[in-house]
N, C-alpha and C positions, 0 to 999 in steps of 0.2 A: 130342603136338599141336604143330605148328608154330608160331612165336612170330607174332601177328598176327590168328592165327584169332578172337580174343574184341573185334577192334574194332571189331565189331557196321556195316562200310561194306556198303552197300547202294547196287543202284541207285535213284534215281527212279522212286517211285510202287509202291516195295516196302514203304516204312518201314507198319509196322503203328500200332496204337492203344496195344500196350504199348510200341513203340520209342520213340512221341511224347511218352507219358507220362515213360517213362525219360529223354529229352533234357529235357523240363520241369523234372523234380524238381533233376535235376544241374543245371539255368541256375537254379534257386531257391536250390539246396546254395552257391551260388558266391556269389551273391546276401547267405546269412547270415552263409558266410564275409566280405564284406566290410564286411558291417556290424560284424560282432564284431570285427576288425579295427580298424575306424573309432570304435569306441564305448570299446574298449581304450586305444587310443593316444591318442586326442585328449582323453578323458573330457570336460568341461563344451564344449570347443571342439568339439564333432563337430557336421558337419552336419546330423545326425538331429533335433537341436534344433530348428535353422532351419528346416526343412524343415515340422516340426513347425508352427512360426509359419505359414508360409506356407497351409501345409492347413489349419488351424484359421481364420486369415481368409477364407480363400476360404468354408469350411463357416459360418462367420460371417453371410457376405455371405446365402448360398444359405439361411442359416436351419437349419443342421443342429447349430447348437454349438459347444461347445468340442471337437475331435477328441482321445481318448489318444492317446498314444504308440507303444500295439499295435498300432492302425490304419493306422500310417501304417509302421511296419514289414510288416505284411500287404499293403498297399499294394506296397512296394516290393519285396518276395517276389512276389506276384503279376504284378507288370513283368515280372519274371525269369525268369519262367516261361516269360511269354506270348510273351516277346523273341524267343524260337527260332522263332520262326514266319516274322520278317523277316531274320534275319542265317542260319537254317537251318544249324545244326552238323551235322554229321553222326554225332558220336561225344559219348560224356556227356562227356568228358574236355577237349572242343572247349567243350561246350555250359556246362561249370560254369566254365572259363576264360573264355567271353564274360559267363558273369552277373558272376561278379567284378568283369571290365573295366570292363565296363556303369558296375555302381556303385561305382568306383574312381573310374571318368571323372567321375561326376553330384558323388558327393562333394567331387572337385578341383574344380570350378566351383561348389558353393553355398560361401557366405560363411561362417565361423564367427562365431558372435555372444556375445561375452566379456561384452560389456555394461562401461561404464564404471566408475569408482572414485566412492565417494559423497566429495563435497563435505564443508569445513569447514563449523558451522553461521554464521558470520559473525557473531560477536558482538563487534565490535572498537567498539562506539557510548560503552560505557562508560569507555574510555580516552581521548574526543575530549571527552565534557559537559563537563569542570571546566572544560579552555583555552575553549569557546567562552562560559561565564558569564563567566570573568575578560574576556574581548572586549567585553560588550556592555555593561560599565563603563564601556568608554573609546571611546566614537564621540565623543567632544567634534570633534575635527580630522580634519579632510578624510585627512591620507594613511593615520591610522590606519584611519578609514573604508573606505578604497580595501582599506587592507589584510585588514581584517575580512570585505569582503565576497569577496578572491579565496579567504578561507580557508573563509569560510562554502559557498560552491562546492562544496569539496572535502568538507566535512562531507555536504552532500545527495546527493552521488554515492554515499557511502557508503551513505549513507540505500536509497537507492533500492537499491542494490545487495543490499542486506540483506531487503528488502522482496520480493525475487523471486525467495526463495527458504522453504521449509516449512523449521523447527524438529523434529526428528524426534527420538524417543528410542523406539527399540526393545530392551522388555527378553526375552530368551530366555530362558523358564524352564526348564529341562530336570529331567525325572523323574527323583530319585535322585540332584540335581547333576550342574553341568559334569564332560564328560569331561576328566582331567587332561591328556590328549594333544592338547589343541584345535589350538596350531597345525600340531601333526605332520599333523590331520586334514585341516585347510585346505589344508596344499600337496597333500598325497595327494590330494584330491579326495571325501573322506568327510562332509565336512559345507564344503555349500553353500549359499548365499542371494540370493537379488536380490529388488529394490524397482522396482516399475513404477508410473509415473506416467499415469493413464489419460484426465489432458488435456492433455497434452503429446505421448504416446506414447512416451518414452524409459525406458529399463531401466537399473537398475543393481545393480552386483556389491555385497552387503551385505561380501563380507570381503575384497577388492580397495580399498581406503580412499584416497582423492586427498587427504585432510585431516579422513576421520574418526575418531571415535575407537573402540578396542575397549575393551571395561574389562568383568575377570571382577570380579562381585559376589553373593557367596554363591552361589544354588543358578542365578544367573542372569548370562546372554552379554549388558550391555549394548552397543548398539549410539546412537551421536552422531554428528547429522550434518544437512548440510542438502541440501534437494531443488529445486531450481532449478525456478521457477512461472512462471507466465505470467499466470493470473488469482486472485481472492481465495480460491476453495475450488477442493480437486480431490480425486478420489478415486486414495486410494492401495493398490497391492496387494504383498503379500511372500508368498515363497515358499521354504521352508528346509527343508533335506533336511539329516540326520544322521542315521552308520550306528547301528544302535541302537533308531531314533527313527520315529514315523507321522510324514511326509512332513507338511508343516502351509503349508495356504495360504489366507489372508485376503485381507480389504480393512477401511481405514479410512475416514473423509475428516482430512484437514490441510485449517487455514487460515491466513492471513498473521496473523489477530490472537493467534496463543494457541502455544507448543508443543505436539506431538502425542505425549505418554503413550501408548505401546503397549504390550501385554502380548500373549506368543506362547507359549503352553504346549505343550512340548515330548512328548508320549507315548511310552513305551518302547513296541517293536515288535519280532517275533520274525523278521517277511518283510525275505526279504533287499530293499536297496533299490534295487536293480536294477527286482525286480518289483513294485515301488512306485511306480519311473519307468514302467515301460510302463501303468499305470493312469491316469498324468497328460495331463493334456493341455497341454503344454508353450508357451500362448501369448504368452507373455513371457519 
């Protein structure tokens, strides 16, 4: 058989219903290819997340829900499919290097969303009270006055600074105690967490920390920190994935008057959590 003969090129208006199907399936193959790809390399950064966000407001808006994960991979296999119809490959070999493309290109254009580091909880009030009682001693004279009040200034900015933000203490119970491998698990990408604030709308990395604390305590992962508020109560949600572990995702509320005691019990779990993610619906 001459080298050539299997690349299935036809003229216009030959291609059949299995040739269609065939160009489909290979612009979908191309399609999984680059999601695995994408979901491999990037892990928590991959645009599938985003994307994720984005479908699930939209289905938000329209009233459909939170969307999983599956769906929106289904979704974007389906594009890949359907693509051949406008760009027209002629061979599967075309047709699974344009699905690739496709979403190689889509990928490089959505944004990865890391989500920031949680904040210190700002408790520095108790190192300012004794100097400003020693102060209110001595207002007898004017310049001490002057002085007391540029200092009293600096005392309410703190104040206030402190004020807008939640006091948070999330403890991670996990079944069977902490894995002794925790932080190995955290770079690798095996046990992940974020904290979404749902009146604000900003997300954060639970183990990405800008000043908070981690601290293993017996069978449990605490987590210290504070969450930057805008009004006196807000509804908070976390979401933490460890391998091992049932994917676990709550909500509280936090207020400016109290710290916020959390308790997250971790389940052991036998599904790898791959297919744990594709059941979520990743809208934070």
């Amino acid at each position: 058989m001459a080298y050539g003969a299997k690349r299935g090129i036809k003229s216009p208006g030959e291609y059949g219903l299995m040739d269609i199907a065939g160009l489909g399936l290979a612009g979908a193959a191309g399609i999984v290819a680059a999601l695995v790809t994408d979901y491999q390399q990037k892990g928590e950064a991959s645009s599938l997340y985003t994307i994720n966000q984005w479908v699930a407001a939209v289905g938000d808006i329209l009233g459909f829900g939170n969307i999983p994960l599956w769906m929106v991979v289904l979704g974007l296999i389906g594009a890949g499919a359907g693509s051949i119809f406008y760009f027209q490959p002629i061979t599967r070999q075309g047709a699974f290097a344009q699905g690739f493309g496709l979403l190689a290109v889509l990928m490089t254009a959505v944004p990865a969303d890391l989500a920031g580091g949680l904040e210190p909880t700002g408790a520095v009030l108790p190192d300012l009270e004794p100097v400003a009682m020693n102060r209110e001693a001595t207002l007898g004279e004017g310049v001490v006055t002057a002085a007391f009040q540029a200092e009293e200034a600096r005392v309410i900015e703190v104040q206030e600074r402190q004020a807008a933000r939640y006091v948070v203490e999330i403890n991670v119970e996990f079944q069977g105690g902490v894995p002794e491998d925790i932080d190995a698990m955290i770079r690798r990408g095996a046990l992940r967490g974020r904290l979404h604030n749902a009146d604000t709308g900003e997300t954060y990395n639970l183990f990405r920390t800008a000043g908070g604390n981690l601290i293993v305590r017996g069978d449990s992962l605490v987590i210290r920190a504070g969450v930057p508020a805008r009004s006196t109560e807000a509804t908070l949600w976390v979401r933490i994935e460890c391998e091992g572990f049932a994917i676990e995702e709550q909500s509280a509320k936090a207020t400016l008057d109290s710290p916020l005691n959390w308790s997250v019990n971790m389940r052991k779990s036998n599904t790898p959590l791959f297919l744990q993610r594709l059941q979520k619906s990743y809208w934070f």
